[in-house]
C-alpha positions, 0 to 999 in steps of 0.5 A: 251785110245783114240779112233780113228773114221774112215769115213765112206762113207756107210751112205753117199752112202745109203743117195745118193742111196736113191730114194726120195733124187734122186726125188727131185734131178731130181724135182729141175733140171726140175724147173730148165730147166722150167725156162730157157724156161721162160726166155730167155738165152744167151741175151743181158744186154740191152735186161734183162733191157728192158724185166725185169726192176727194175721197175716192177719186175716179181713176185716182185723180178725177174728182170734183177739185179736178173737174172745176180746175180743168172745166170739165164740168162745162167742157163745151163753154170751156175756152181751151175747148173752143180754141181746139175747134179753131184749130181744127177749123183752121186744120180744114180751112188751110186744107181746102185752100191749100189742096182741095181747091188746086186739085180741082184747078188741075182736074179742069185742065186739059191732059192729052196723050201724045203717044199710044204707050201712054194708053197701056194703063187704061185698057185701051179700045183700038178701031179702025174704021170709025172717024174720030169726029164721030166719037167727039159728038158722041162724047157731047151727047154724052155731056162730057166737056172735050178738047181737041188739038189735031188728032188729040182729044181730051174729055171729061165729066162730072167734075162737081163729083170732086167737089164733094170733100169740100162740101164736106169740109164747109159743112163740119166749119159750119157746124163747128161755128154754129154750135160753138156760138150756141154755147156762147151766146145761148142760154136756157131758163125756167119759169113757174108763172102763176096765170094771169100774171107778166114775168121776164126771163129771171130763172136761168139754168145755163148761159153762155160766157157772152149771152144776152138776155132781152128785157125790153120785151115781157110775157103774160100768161093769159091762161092755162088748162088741161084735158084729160083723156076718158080713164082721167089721164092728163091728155095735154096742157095748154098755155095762152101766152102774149109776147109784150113790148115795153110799153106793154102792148101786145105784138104776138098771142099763141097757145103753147102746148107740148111741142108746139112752143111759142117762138119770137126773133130766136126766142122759143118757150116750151111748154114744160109743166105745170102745178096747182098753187092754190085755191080762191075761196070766197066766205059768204059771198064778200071776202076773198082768201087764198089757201096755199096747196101742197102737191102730194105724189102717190103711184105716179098720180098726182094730188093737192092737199090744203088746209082751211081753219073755220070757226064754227063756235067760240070753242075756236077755229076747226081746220078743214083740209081740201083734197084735189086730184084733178083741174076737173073741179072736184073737191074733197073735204075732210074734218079733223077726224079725216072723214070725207064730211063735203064734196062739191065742185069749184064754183059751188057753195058749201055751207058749214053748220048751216051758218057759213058759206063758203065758195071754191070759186077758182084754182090758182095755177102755174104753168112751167115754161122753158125759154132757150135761145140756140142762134147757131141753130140756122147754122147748123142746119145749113152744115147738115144740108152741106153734108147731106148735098157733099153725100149726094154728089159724092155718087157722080162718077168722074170719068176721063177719056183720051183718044189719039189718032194714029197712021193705021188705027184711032185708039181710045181709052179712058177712066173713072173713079166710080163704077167702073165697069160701068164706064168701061161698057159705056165707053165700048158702047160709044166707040162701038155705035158712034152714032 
């Protein structure tokens, strides 16, 4: 006769569900996350080979040959990393269905005491001359739900504060789900974009392992500026930029500044930083050059220094340089000997030698955006508000009470699993003053 085995998932449910397996389940994740602080993600190859050489290993086996073997140098995109939180969201989920959810099945039931030793654990109140239908209707006042079979009742309330573990449970699956799709179907870019010009998302800095980056739409830069404060400090930039179909028509227009980014279907573009890339000199009235600029940085302030060879005589050209230090306007000129021989502001002509015209008729700008797309973000937003929810409802009390009626005396006793003291006044206060 043979004997056909069928597999069963109970035992691999009651080993998910169990609470030291899920410890060390959350113990190793949090290892884990400690790590990724210890090193750092999403670097470069040169920068693990500097930081982390083979040479001088970190515990005498960490270094960067280590760190790209094991992906610790993307620890949260990591496939191994991913398949730990399935199992502990597996951990979680066979917990709430296997003993959350039937313990709250149990807690609707009705329990009643048939005998009056079955009180002694509860400090019970015995009386005499009350009727028991009074203290029913007190219980209801009371908004607790009671059941009654002869001389036996049975009451109890606050039944949503046992809920509370799974709100918890939910609350951690939903922020396991909605950060790991992030790492996965996120990415982060940079943009330098001159203004007036239309670009797409190109300059990434990280992406998940299935991100999808959109090129059917585009932006424009339409413009950008600067204020400054009184003592000439930058004050905030701007950005004018215009969201474009493939047709190039405009479907949404905003000005961007710092925290106040430009979002569109899970898209954000932040405004990050900004650079002068040049100047638009027109030459006596009819050509138009452009002079690159170089960005100098002295005492945290920022200056632009350019170059303009001029011709004068027919000895050759005499390299004029061109300081900035701000987008007000001012301009600094200075000869080969670096005297200071011009001052004038943008949009202003300048004559050289009486003989050449020149006008600074505009700065060429940049302006620094970062796009990055989190669309597990709605996700874990949505675990925070379970959390805050599971610790609101955490604070009700589930209370108990039984009475039993007897030959010579109506005894009533009760618990609950927060405050206490309290309960036991209130449950004396009922039995007391039943009406």
């Amino acid at each position: 006769m043979i004997k056909i085995e069928i597999f069963s998932l109970k035992p691999l449910l009651r080993r998910l569900a169990n609470l030291q397996f899920a410890i060390i389940m959350l113990l190793l994740i949090g290892i884990l996350i400690a790590l990724g602080t210890f090193i750092e993600q999403e670097q470069s190859l040169i920068f693990y080979k500097t930081n982390y050489p083979e040479t001088a290993p970190i515990f005498g086996f960490i270094d960067w040959r280590f760190i790209y073997f094991c992906n610790l140098n993307k620890i949260y995109r990591s496939y191994w990393f991913a398949i730990l939180l399935i199992i502990f969201a597996s951990s979680l989920i066979a917990c709430t269905f296997t003993t959350q959810l039937p313990v709250l099945k149990k807690f609707k039931l009705w329990q009643f005491f048939k005998y009056t030793r079955q009180f002694e654990r509860l400090n019970p109140l015995k009386t005499t001359n009350i009727l028991a239908s009074s203290t029913v209707f007190k219980f209801h006042k009371k908004n607790y739900h009671v059941f009654r079979q002869s001389e036996k009742v049975y009451a109890y309330s606050g039944l949503l504060g046992r809920i509370g573990p799974i709100f918890v449970h939910f609350s951690i699956l939903f922020l396991i789900l909605g950060s790991t799709w992030s790492a996965f179907n996120g990415y982060t870019a940079q943009e330098i974009i001159p203004r007036g010009e239309i670009f797409h998302v190109q300059n990434l800095l990280k992406s998940g392992n299935i991100s999808y980056i959109p090129q059917i739409v585009s932006w424009r830069v339409n413009d950008f500026w600067i204020t400054y404060t009184k003592d000439l400090k930058i004050n905030q930039f701007y950005s004018d930029l215009s969201l474009l179909d493939n047709r190039g028509f405009e479907l949404k227009r905003k000005t961007i500044f710092v925290n106040e980014p430009f979002v569109y279907n899970g898209i954000t573009l932040y405004q990050t930083d900004w650079d002068l890339l040049g100047l638009k000199i027109k030459v006596n009235n009819d050509e138009i050059i452009q002079v690159p600029t170089k960005k100098i940085t002295t005492d945290g302030r920022k200056f632009w220094v350019g170059s303009i060879p001029i011709k004068i005589n027919d000895s050759g050209p005499v390299n004029y340089t061109i300081l900035i230090n701000d987008l007000f306007g001012n301009l600094f000129i200075y000869n080969e000997q670096g005297k200071l021989v011009y001052e004038c502001l943008i949009g202003e002509d300048v004559k050289i030698n009486n003989t050449l015209r020149i006008n600074f008729s505009d700065f060429i700008t940049t302006t620094g955006l970062q796009i990055k797309t989190d669309s597990g973000i709605p996700l874990v937003y949505f675990a925070f508000f379970l959390l805050m929810v599971s610790v609101y409802i955490s604070f009700i009390s589930y209370s108990q009470i039984w009475q039993l009626k007897t030959t010579n005396n109506l005894v009533i006793g009760g618990k609950s699993n927060r405050a206490v003291l309290y309960f036991q006044e209130e449950l004396k206060r009922m039995v007391q003053n039943p009406k």
